[in-house]
C-alpha positions in Angstrom: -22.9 -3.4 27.2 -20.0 -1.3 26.3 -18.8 -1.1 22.5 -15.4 -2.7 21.7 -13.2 0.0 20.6 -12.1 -0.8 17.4 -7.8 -1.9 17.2 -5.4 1.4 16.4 -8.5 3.4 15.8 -6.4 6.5 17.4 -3.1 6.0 15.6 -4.9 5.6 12.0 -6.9 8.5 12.9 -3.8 10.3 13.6 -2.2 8.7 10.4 -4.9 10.5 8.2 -4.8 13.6 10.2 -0.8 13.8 9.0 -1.9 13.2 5.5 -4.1 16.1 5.2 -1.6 17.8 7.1 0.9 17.1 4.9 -1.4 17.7 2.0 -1.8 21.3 3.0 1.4 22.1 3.6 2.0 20.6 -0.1 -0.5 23.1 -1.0 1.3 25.9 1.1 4.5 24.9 -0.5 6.7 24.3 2.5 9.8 22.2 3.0 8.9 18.8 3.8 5.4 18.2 2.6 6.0 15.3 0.5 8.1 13.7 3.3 4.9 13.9 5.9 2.5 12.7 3.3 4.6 10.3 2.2 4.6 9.0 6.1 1.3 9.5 6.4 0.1 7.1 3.3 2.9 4.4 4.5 1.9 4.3 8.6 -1.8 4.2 7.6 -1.0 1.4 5.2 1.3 0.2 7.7 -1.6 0.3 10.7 -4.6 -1.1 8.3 -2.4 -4.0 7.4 -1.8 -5.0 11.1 -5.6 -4.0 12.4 -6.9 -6.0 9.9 -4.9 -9.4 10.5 -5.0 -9.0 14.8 -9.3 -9.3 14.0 -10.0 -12.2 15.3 -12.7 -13.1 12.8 -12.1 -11.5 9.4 -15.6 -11.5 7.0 -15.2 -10.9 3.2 -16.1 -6.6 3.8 -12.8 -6.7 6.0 -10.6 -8.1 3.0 -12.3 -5.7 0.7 -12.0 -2.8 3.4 -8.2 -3.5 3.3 -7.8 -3.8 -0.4 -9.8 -0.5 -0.4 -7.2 1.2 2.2 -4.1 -0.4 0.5 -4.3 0.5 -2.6 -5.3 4.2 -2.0 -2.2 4.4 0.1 0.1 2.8 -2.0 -1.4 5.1 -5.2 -0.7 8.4 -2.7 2.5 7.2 -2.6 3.8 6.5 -5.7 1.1 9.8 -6.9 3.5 11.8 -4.6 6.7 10.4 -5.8 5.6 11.5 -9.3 5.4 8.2 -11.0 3.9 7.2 -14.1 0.8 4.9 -15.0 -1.3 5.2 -11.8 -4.9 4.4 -13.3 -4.3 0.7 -12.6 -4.2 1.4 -8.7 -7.0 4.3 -9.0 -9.1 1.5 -10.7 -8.4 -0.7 -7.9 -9.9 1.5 -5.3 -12.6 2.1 -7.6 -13.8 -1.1 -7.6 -13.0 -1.8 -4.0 -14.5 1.6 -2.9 -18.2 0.5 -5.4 -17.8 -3.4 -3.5 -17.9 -1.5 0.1 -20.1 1.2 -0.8 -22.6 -1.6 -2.2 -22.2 -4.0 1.0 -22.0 -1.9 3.7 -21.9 2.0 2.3 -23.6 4.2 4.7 -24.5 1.7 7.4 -20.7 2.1 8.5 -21.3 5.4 10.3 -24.9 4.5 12.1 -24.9 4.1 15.7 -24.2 0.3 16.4 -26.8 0.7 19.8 -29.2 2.7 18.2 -29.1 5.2 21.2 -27.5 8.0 18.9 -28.8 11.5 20.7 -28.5 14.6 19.3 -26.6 16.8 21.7 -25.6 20.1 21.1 -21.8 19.0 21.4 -22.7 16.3 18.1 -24.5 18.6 16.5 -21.9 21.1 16.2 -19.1 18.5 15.3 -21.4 17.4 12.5 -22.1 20.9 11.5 -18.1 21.5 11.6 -17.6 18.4 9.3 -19.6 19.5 6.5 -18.7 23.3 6.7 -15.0 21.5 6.4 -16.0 20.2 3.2 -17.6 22.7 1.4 -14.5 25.2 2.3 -12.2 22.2 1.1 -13.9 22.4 -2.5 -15.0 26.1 -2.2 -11.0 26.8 -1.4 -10.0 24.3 -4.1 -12.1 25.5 -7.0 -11.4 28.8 -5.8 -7.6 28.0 -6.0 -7.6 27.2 -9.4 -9.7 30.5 -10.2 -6.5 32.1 -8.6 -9.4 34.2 -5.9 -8.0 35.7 -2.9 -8.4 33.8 0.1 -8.9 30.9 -1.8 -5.9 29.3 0.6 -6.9 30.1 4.2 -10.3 28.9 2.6 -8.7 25.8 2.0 -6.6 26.1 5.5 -9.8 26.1 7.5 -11.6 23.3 5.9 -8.7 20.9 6.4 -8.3 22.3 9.7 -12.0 21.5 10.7 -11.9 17.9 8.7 -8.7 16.9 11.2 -10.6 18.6 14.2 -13.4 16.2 12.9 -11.4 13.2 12.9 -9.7 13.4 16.5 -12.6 14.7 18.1 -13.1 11.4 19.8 -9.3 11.9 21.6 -10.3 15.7 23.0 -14.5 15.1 23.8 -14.8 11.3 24.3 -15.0 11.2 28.2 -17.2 14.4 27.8 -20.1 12.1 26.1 -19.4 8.7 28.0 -20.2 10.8 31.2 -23.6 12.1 30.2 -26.1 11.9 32.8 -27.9 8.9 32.0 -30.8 9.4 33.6 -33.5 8.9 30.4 -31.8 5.7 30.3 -33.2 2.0 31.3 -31.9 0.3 33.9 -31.0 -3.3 33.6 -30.8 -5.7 36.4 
């Protein structure tokens, strides 16, 4: 039975890709970084508001999930437009972050048919994800050491964390297509 795709999964995908766009291009200092990571924290507020009231049944880890996503984009926000007295908001995704870590924390990124197969294809996206990370934090910690090539450290692992997110809109059909034939039939 086919998996219901999840509603504006693509668009907030591509909503977070502009923010760590943005982000890096803050980082870069060019013209207009605040402006696309100001976009980007207001469409994925934006989208998470709608995706969350279109679910047709909406549980108690949904309303946390979107006091979670609301208030981290409403404390980029005002973050980026330099305002004051932000640890109310931070404390707020804090506590919403602990409540969905606690109910439903890792268990959001299993397999929901418990088929997940290790191809090669996965196996280098998931290698590529965590190689994103440590340049991320190698680039930033080397960034404040002043190192050379602290920035196109910190290029590359954002690059590879936004590959990372819209892989499913570049390899999707590539995995759907798989030849099935280790799998059961049913009749």
């Amino acid at each position: 039975m086919p998996k219901k795709d999840k509603i504006l999964k693509i668009p907030l995908r591509i909503s977070l890709t502009i923010i760590l766009l943005g982000m890096l291009l803050k980082v870069l200092l060019w013209p207009y970084a605040k402006e696309i990571v100001l976009f980007g924290f207001a469409n994925t507020g934006i989208l998470y508001v709608f995706r969350h009231f279109n679910k047709p049944q909406r549980k108690f880890i949904d309303t946390v999930k979107l006091v979670l996503v609301l208030s981290w984009t409403i404390n980029g926000i005002v973050r980026v437009l330099d305002f004051q007295h932000t640890l109310f908001l931070q404390i707020i995704v804090g506590i919403a972050f602990m409540t969905w870590f606690v109910m439903e924390g890792t268990a959001y990124f299993l397999d929901e048919d418990k088929k997940a197969k290790n191809q090669k294809l996965q196996v280098i996206w998931n290698f590529a994800i965590v190689i994103g990370a440590l340049a991320i934090i190698a680039g930033s910690l080397l960034n404040v050491l002043n190192w050379p090539y602290a920035i196109p450290l910190l290029v590359l692992g954002i690059a590879l964390i936004a590959g990372y997110i819209l892989k499913d809109l570049f390899i999707k059909d590539k995995i759907q297509n798989k030849d099935g034939s280790n799998e059961e039939f049913q009749l």
